[in-house]
DRENPA-3360 file (N, C-alpha, C; in nm, 2 decimals, always signed):
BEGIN
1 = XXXXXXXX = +14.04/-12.33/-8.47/+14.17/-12.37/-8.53/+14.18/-12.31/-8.67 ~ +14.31/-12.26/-8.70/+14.32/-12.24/-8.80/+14.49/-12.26/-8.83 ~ +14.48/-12.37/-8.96/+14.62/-12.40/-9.02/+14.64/-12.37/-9.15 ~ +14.76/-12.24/-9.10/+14.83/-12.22/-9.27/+14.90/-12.27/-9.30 ~ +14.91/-12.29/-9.46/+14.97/-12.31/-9.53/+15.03/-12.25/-9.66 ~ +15.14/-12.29/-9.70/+15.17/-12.20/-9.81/+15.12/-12.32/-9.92 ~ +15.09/-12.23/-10.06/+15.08/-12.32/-10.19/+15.21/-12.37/-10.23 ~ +15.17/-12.50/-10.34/+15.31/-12.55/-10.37/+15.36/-12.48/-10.47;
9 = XXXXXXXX = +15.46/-12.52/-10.55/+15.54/-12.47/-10.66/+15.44/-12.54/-10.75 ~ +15.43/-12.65/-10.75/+15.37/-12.70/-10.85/+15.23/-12.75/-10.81 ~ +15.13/-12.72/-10.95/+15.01/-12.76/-10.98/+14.91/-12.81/-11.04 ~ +14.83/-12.90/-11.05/+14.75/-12.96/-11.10/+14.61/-12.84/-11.16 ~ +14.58/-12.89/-11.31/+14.43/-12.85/-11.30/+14.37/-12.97/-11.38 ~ +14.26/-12.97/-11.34/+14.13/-13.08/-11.46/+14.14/-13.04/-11.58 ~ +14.17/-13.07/-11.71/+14.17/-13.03/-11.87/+14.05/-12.96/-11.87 ~ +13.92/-13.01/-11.80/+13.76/-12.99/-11.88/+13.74/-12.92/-11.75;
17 = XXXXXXXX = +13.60/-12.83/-11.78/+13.51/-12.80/-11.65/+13.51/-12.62/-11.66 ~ +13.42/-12.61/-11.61/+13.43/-12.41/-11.57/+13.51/-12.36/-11.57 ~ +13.51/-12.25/-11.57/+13.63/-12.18/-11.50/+13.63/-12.13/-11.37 ~ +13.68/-12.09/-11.31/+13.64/-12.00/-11.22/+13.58/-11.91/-11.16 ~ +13.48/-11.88/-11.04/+13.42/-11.78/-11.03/+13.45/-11.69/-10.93 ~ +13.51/-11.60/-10.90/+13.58/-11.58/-10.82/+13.48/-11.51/-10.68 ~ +13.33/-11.48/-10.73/+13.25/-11.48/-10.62/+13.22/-11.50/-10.54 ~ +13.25/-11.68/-10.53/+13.25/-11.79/-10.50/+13.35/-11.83/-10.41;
25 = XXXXXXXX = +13.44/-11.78/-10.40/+13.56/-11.81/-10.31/+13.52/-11.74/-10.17 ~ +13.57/-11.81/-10.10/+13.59/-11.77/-9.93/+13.68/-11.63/-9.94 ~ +13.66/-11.55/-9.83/+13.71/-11.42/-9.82/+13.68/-11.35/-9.94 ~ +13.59/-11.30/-9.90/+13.53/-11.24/-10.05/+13.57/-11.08/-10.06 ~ +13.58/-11.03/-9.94/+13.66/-10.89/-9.91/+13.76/-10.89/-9.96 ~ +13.84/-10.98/-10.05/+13.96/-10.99/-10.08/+13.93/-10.94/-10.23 ~ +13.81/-10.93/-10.28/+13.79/-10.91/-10.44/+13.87/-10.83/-10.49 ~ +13.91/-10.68/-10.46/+13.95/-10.66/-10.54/+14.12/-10.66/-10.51;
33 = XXXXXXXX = +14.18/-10.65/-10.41/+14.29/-10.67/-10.42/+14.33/-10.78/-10.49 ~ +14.29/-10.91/-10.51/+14.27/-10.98/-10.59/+14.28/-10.95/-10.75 ~ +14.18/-10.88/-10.76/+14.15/-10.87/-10.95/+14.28/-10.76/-10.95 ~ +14.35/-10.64/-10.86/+14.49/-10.57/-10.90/+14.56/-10.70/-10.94 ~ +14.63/-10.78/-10.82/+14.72/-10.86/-10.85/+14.71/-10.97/-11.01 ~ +14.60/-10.96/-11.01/+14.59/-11.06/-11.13/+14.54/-11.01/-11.26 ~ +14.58/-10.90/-11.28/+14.55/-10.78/-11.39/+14.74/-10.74/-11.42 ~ +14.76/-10.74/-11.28/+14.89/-10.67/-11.29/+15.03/-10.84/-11.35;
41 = XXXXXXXX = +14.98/-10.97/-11.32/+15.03/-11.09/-11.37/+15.01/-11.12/-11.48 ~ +14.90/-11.06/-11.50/+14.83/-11.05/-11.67/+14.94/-11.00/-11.77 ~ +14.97/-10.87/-11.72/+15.06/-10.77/-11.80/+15.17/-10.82/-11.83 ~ +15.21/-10.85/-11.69/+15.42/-10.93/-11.67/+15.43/-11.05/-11.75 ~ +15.30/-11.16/-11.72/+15.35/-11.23/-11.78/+15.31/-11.24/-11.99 ~ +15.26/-11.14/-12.03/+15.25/-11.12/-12.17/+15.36/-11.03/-12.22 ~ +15.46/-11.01/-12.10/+15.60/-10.91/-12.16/+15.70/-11.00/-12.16 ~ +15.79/-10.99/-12.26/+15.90/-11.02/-12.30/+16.02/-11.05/-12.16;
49 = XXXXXXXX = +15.97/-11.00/-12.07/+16.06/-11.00/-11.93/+15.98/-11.09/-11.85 ~ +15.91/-11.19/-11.87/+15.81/-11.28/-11.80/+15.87/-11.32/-11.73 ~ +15.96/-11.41/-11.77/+16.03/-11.57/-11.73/+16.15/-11.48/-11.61 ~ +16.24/-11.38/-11.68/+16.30/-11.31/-11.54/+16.21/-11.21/-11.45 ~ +16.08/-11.19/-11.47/+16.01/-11.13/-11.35/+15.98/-11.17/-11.26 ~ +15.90/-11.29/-11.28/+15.84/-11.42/-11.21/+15.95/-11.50/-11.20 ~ +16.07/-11.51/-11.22/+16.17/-11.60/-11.16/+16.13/-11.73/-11.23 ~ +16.13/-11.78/-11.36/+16.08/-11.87/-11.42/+16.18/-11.91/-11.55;
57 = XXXXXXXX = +16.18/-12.01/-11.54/+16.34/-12.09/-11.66/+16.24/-12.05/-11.76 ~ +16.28/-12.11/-11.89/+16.23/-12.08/-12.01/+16.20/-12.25/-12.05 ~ +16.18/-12.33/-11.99/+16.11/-12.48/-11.95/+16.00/-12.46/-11.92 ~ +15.98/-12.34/-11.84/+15.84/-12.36/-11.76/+15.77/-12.23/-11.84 ~ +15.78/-12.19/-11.95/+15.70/-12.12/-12.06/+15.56/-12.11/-12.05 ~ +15.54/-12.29/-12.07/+15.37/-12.30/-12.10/+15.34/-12.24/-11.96 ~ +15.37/-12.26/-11.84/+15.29/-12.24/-11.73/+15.28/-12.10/-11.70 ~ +15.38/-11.99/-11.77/+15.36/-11.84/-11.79/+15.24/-11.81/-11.87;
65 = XXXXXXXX = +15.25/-11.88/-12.00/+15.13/-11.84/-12.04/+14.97/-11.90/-12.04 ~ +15.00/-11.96/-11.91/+14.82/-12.04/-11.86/+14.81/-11.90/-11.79 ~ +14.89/-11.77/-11.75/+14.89/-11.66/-11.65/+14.79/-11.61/-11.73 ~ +14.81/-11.55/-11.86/+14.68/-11.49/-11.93/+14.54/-11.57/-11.96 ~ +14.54/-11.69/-11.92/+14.40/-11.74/-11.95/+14.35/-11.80/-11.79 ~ +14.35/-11.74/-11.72/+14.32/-11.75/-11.60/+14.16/-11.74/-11.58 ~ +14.10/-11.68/-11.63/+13.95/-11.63/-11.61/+13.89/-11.71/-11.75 ~ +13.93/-11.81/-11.79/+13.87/-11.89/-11.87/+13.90/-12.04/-11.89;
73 = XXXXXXXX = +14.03/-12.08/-11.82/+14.09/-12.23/-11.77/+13.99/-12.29/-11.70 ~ +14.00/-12.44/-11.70/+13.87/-12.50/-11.62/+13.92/-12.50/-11.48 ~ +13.84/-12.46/-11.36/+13.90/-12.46/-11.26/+13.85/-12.55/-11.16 ~ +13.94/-12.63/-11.01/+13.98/-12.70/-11.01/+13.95/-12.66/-10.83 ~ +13.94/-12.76/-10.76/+13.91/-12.70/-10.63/+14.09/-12.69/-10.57 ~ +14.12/-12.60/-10.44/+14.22/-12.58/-10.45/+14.27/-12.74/-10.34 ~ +14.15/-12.83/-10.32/+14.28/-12.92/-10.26/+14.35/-13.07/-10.34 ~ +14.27/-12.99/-10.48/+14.34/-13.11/-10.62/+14.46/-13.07/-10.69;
81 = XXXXXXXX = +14.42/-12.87/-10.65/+14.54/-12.77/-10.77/+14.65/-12.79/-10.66 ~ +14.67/-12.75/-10.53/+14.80/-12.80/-10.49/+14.84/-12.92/-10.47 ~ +15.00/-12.94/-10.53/+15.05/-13.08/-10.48/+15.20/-13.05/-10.45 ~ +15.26/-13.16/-10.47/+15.38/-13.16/-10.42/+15.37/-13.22/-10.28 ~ +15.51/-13.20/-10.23/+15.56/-13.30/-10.09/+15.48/-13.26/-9.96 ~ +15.46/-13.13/-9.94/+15.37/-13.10/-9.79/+15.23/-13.12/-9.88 ~ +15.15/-13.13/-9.94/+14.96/-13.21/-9.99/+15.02/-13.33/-9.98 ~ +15.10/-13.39/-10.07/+15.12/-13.53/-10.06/+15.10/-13.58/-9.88;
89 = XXXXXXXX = +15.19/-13.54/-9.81/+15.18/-13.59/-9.68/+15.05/-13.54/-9.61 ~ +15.00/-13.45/-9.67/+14.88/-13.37/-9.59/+14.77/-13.55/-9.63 ~ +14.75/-13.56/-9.73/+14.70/-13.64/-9.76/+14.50/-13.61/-9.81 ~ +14.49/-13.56/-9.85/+14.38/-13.51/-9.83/+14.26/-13.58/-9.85 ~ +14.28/-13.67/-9.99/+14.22/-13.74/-10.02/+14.22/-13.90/-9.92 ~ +14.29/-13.93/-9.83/+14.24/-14.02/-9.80/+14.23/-14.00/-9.61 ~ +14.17/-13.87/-9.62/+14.14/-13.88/-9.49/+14.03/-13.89/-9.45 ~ +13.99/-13.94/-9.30/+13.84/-13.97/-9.27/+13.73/-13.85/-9.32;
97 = XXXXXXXX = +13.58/-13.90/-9.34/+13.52/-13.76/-9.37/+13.51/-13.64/-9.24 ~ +13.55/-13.70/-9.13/+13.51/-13.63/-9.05/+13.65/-13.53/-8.99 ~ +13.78/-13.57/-9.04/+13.88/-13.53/-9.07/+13.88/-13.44/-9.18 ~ +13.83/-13.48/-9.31/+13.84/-13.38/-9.44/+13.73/-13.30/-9.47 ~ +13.64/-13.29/-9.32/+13.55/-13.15/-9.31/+13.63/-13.07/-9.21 ~ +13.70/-13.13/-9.13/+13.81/-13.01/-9.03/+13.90/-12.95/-9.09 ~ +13.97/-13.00/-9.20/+14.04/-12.96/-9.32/+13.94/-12.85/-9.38 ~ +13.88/-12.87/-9.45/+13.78/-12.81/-9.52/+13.81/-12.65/-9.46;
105 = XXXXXXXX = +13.72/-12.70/-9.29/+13.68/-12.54/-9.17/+13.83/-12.51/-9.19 ~ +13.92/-12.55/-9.15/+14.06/-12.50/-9.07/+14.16/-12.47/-9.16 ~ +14.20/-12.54/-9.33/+14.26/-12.51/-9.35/+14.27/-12.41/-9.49 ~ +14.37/-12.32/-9.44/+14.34/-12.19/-9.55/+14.53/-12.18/-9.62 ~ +14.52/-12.15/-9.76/+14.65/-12.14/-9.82/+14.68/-12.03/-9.85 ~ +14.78/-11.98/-9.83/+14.81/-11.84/-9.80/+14.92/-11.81/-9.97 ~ +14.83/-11.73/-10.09/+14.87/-11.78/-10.17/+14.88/-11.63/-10.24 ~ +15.02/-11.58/-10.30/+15.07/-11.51/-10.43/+14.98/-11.42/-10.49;
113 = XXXXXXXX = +14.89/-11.50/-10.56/+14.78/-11.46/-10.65/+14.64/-11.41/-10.57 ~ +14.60/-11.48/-10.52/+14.47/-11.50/-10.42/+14.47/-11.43/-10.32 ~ +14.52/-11.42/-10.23/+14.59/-11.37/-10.11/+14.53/-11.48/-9.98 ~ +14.42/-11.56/-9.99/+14.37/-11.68/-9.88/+14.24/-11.76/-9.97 ~ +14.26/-11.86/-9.99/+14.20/-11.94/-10.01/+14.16/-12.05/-9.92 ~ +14.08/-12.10/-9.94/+14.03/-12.26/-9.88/+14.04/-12.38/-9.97 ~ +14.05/-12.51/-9.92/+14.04/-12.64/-10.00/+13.95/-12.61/-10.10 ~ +13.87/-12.60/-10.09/+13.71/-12.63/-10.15/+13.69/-12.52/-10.25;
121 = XXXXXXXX = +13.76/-12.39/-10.25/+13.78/-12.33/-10.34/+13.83/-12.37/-10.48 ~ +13.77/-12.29/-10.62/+13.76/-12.38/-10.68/+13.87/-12.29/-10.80 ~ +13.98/-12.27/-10.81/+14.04/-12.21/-10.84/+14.16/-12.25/-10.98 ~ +14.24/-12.17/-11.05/+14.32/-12.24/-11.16/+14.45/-12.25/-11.12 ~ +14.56/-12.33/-11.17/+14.67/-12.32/-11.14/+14.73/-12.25/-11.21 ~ +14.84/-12.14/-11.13/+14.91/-12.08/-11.19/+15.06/-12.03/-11.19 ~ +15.14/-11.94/-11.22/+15.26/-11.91/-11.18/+15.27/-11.81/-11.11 ~ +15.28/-11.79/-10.99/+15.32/-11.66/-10.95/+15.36/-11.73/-10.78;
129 = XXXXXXXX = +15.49/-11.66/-10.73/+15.53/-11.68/-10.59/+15.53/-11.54/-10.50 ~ +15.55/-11.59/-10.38/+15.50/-11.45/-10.28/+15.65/-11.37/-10.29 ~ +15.74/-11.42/-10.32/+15.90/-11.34/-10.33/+15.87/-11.24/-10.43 ~ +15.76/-11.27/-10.55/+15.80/-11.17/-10.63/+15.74/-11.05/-10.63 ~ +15.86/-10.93/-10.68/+15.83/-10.81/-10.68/+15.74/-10.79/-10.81 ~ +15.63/-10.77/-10.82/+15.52/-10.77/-10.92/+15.52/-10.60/-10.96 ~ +15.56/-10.59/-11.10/+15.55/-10.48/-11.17/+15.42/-10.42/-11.13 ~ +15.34/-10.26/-11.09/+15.20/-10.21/-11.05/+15.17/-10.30/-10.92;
137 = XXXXXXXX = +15.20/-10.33/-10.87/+15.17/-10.38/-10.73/+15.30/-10.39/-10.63 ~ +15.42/-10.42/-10.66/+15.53/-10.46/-10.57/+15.54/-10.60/-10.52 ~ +15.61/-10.57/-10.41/+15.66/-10.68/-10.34/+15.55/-10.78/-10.32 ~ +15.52/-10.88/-10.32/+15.39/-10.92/-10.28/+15.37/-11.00/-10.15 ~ +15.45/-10.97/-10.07/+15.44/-11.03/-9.93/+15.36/-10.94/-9.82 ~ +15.49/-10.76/-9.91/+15.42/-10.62/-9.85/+15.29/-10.59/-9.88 ~ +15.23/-10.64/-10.00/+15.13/-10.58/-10.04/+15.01/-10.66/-9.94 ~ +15.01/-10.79/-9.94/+14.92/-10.84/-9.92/+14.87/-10.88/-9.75;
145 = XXXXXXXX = +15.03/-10.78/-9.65/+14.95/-10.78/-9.54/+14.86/-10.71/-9.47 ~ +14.87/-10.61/-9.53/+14.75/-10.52/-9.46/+14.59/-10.60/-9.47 ~ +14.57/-10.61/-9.62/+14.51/-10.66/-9.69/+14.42/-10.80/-9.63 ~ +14.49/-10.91/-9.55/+14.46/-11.02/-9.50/+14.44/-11.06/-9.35 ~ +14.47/-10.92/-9.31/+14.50/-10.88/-9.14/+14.37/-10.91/-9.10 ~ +14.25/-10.82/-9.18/+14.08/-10.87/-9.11/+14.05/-10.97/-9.14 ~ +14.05/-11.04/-9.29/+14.00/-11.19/-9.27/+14.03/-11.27/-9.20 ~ +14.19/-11.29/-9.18/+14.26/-11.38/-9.15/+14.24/-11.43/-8.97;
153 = XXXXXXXX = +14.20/-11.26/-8.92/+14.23/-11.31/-8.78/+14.09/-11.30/-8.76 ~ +13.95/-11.27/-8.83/+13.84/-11.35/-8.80/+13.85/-11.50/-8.82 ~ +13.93/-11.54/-8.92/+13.90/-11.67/-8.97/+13.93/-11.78/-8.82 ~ +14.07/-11.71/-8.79/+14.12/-11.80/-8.64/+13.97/-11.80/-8.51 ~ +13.89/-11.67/-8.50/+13.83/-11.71/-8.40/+13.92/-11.71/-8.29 ~ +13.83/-11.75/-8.16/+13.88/-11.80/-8.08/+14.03/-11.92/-8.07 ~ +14.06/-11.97/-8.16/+14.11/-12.10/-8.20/+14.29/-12.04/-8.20 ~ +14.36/-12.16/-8.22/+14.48/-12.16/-8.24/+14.54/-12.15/-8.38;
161 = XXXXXXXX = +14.60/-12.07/-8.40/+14.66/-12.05/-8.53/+14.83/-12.12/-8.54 ~ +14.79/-12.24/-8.62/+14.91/-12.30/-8.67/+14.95/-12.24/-8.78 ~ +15.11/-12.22/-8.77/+15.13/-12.15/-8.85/+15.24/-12.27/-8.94 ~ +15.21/-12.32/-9.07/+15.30/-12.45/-9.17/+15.37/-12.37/-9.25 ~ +15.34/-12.25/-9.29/+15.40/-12.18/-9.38/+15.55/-12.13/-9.43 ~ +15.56/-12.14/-9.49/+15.77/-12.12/-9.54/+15.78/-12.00/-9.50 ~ +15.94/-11.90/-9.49/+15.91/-11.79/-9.47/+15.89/-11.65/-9.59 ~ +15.86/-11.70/-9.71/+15.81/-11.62/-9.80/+15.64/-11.61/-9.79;
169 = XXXXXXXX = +15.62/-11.71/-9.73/+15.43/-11.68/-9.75/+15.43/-11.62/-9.59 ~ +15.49/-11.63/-9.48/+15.50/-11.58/-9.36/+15.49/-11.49/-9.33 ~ +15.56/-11.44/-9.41/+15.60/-11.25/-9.44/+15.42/-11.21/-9.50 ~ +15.38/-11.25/-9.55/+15.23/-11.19/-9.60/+15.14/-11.17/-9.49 ~ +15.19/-11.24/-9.40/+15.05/-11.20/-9.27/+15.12/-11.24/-9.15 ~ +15.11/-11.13/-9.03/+15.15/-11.22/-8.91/+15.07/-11.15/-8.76 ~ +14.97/-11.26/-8.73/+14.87/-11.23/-8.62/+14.91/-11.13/-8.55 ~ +14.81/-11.07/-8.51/+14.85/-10.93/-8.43/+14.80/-10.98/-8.32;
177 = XXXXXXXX = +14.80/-10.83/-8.16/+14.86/-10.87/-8.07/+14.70/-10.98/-8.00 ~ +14.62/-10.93/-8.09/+14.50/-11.01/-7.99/+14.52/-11.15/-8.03 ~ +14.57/-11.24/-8.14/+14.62/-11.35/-8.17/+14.71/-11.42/-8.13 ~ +14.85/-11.34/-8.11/+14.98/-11.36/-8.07/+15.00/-11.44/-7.99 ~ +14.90/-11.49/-7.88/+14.96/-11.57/-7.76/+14.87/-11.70/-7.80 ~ +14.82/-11.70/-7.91/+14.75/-11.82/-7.98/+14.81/-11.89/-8.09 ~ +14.93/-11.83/-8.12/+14.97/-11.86/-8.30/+15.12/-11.92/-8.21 ~ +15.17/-12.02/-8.36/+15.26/-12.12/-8.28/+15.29/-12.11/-8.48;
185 = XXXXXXXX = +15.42/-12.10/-8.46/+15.52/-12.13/-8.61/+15.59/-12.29/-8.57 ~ +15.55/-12.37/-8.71/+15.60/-12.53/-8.67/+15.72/-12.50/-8.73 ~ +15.84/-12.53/-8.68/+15.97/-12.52/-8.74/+16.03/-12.66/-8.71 ~ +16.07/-12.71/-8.86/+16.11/-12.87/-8.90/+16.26/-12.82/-8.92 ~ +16.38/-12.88/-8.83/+16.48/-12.89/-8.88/+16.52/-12.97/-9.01 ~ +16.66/-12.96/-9.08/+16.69/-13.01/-9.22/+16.66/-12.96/-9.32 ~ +16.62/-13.02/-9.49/+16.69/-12.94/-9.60/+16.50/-12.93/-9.59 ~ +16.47/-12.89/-9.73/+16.36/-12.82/-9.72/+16.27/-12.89/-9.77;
193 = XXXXXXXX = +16.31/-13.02/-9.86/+16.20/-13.11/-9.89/+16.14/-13.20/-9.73 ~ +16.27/-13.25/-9.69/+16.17/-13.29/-9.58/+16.11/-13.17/-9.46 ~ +16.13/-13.08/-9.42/+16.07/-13.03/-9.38/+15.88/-12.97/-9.44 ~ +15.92/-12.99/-9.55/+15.77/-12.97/-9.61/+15.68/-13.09/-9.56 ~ +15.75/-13.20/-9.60/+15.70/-13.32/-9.58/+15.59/-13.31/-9.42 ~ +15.72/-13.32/-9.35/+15.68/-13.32/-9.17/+15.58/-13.18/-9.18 ~ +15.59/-13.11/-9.21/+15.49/-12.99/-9.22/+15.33/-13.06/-9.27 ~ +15.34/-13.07/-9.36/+15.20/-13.15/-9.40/+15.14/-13.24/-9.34;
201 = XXXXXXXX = +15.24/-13.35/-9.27/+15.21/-13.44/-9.18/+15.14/-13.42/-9.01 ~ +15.19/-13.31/-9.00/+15.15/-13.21/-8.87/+15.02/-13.15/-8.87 ~ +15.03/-13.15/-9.03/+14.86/-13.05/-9.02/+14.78/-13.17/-9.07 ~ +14.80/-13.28/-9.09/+14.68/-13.41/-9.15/+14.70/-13.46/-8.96 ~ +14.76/-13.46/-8.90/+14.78/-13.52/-8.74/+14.64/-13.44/-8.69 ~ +14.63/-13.36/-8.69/+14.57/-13.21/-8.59/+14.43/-13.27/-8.67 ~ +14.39/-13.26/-8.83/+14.27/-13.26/-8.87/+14.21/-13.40/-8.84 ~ +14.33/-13.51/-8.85/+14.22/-13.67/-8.79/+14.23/-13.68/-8.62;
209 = XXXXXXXX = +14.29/-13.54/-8.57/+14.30/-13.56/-8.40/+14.16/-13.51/-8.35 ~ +14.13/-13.41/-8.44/+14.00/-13.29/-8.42/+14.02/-13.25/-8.31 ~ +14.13/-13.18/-8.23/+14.18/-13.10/-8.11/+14.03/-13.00/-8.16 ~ +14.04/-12.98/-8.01/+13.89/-12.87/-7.94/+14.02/-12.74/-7.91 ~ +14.11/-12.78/-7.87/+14.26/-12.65/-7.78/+14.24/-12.58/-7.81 ~ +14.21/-12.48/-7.72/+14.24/-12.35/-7.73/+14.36/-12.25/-7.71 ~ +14.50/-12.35/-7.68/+14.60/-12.28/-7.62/+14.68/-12.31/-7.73 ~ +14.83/-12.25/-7.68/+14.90/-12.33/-7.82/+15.02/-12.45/-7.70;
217 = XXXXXXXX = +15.00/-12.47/-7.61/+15.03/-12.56/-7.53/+14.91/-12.72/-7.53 ~ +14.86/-12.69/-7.55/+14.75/-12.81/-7.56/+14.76/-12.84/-7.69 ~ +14.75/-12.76/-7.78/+14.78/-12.80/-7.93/+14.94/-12.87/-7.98 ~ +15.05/-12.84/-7.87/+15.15/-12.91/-7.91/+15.10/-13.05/-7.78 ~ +15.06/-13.06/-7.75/+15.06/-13.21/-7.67/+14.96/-13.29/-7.79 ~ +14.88/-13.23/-7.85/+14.86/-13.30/-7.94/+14.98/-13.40/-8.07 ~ +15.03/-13.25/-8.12/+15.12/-13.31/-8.17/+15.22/-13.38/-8.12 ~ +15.30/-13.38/-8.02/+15.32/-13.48/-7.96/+15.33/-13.58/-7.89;
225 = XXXXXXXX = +15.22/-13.65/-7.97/+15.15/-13.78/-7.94/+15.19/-13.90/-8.07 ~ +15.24/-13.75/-8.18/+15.28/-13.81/-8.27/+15.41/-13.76/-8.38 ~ +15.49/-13.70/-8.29/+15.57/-13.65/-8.36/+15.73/-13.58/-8.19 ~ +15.82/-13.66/-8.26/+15.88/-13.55/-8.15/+15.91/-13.40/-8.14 ~ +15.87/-13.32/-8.01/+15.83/-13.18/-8.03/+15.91/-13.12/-7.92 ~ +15.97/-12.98/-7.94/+16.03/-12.91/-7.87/+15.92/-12.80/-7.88 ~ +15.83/-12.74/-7.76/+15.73/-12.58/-7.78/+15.81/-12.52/-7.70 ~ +15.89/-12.40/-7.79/+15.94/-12.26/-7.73/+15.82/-12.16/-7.72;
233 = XXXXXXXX = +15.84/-12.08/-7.59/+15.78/-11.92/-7.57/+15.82/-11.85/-7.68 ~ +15.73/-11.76/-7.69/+15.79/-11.63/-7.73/+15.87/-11.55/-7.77 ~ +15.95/-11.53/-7.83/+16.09/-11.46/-7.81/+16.06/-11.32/-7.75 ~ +15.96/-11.25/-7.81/+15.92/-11.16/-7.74/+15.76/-11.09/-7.79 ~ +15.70/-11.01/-7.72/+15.58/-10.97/-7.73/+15.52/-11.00/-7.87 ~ +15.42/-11.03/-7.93/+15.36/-11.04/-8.04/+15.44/-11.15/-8.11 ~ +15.55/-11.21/-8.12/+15.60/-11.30/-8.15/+15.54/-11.45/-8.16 ~ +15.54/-11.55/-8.23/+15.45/-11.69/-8.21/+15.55/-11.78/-8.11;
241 = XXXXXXXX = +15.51/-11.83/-8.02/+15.53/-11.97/-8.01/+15.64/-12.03/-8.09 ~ +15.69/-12.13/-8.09/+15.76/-12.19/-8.20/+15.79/-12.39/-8.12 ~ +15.73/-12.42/-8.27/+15.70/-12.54/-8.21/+15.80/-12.65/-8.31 ~ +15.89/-12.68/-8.26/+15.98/-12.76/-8.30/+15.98/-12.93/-8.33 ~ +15.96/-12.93/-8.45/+15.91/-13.08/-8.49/+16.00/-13.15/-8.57 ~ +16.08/-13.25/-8.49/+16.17/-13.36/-8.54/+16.06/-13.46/-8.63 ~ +16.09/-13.49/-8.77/+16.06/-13.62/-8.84/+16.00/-13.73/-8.78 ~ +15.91/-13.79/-8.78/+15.88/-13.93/-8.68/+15.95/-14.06/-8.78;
% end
């Protein structure tokens, strides 16, 4: 199993503690596309065109300039640094242990800066979204799929790839054809807060269900056990599944 997610807007870090080691992180193949992107954030956000590169008010200042002290901020495992409405519902902290080690295995954040991380990774919060066109690297959706194509579809395994992700982080990666009849996109009707919501709730369902499925038909009877669900085919070859989840 494997469930994405995108990061939130907003972040948490611990004031005290290490910093980062980026060694240390899951998908380690990812190093140096990694250190481009965050060399190239370094630059943008210490120019005078910060706040309109990154798409950032001039409110949200300080969080441009935590961009340059990234490799010396205390850092923070990534299932404390994200929050907002889809963690909040994911719930992470109060799920069973035997739930928040399937979390742990299954769930990976498909993130801007990083390009895939895990919970347990121990990472800093920062400013950067997958929309933006990053000065020395580009678009960052374009850049980062080639890029996450081999980790991403070893990481699934044999397993079903849930796909929670918005469609800015979506665009960054999309299973190819040996995956394709495994990957299932959850699409929540309504405005976009609650859709996050029911998104998060879908993937804390699956990690206290511990589904074994290997289809993406057995993985929506899961979910709907607790959630009302419409699973569409394919629209066409290589295409996901799409699994339709009304609010409970």
């Amino acid at each position: 199993m494997l469930i994405l997610l995108p990061p939130s807007e907003s972040k948490w870090n611990r004031p005290r503690g290490r910093p980062a080691d980026p060694a240390s992180w899951s998908f380690p193949q990812l190093a140096p596309a990694r250190a481009e992107v965050a060399a190239a954030l370094a630059r943008v956000s210490a120019s005078p065109a910060a706040g309109e590169v990154l798409g950032v008010s001039p409110r949200l200042h300080e969080e441009v300039r935590r961009n340059l002290e990234l490799d010396t901020l205390p850092a923070t495992p990534g299932a404390q640094v994200y929050t907002g409405v889809l963690f909040d519902a994911l719930g992470l902290a109060s799920l069973d242990p035997a739930a928040r080690r399937r979390a742990d295995r299954w769930v990976v954040v498909v993130s801007a800066l990083h390009g895939a991380v895990r919970l347990r990774d121990r990472v800093t919060a920062y400013r950067l979204s997958m929309g933006t066109d990053l000065p020395g690297v580009g678009p960052l959706a374009r850049w980062w799929r080639p890029v996450l194509e081999e980790p991403l579809t070893r990481a699934a395994g044999r397993g079903v790839v849930l796909d929670c992700r918005s469609a800015a982080y979506a665009a960054a990666w999309a299973p190819g054809p040996a995956l394709a009849e495994r990957w299932v996109h959850v699409r929540v009707p309504g405005a976009s807060h609650g859709a996050k919501h029911t998104r998060g709730l879908v993937a804390r369902h699956v990690c206290l269900a511990g589904t074994t499925a290997r289809s993406v038909p057995a993985v929506a009877d899961v979910v709907s056990g607790a959630f009302p669900t419409r699973l569409r085919e394919p629209a066409r070859e290589g295409a996901p599944w799409v699994l339709e989840v009304s609010p409970p």
